[in-house]
C-alpha positions as CSV (number, residue, x, y, z in Angstrom):
1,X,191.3,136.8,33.7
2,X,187.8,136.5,34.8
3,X,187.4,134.9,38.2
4,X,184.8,132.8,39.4
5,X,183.5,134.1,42.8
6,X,181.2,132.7,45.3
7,X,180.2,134.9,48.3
8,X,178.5,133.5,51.4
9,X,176.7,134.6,54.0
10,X,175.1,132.3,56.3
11,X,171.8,133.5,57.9
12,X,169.0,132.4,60.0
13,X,166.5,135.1,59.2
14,X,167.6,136.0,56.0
15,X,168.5,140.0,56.8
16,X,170.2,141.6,53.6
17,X,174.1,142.4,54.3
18,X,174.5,145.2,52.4
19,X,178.5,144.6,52.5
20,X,178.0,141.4,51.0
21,X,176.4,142.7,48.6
22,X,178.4,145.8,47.7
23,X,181.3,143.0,47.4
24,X,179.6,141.1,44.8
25,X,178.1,144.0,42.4
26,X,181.6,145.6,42.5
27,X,182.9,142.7,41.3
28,X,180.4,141.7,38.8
29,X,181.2,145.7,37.6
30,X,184.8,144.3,37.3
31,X,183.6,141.8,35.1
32,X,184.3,138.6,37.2
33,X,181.4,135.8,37.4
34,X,179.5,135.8,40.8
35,X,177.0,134.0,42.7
36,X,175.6,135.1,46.4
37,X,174.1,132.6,48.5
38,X,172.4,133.2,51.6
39,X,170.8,130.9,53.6
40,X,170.6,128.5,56.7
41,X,173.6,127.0,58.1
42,X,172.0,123.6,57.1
43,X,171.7,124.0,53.5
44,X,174.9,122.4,53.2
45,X,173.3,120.5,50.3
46,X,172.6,123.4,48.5
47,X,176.4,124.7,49.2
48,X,177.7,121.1,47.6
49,X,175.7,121.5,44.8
50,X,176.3,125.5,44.3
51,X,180.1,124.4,44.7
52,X,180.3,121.5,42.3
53,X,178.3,123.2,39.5
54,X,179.7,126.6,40.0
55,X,183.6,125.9,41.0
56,X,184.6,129.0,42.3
57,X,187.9,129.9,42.5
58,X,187.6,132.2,45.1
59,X,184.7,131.7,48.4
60,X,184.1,134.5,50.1
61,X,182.1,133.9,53.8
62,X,180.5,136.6,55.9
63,X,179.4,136.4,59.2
64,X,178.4,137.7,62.6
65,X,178.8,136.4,65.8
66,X,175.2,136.5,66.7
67,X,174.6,134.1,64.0
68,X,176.7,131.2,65.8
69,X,175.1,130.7,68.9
């Protein structure tokens, strides 16, 4: 079965996680659905409206300590 997968990464310069997106491609290979978003910690508007449209059944979140002051 097909999942629905949402990965995550939270950025405030928008840098490209290669990780991330090695995650996602290999799983898109796999055939399940995904979405990436990366942005600002305060797009938490965007992440409700990703989330109620999308309805994951799996979040993935990536993250770095540098990014959390």
């Amino acid at each position: 079965m097909p999942l629905r997968i949402l990965f995550l990464y939270p950025s405030d310069n928008l840098t490209f996680n290669a990780g991330v997106a090695s995650l996602a491609a290999l799983a898109r290979q796999e055939g399940h659905e995904v979405r990436l978003l990366q942005s600002h910690q305060e797009d938490f508007a965007l992440l409700d409206d990703l989330l109620e449209r999308f309805r994951p059944h799996l979040a993935a979140v990536s993250s770095v300590t540098l990014q959390f002051p």
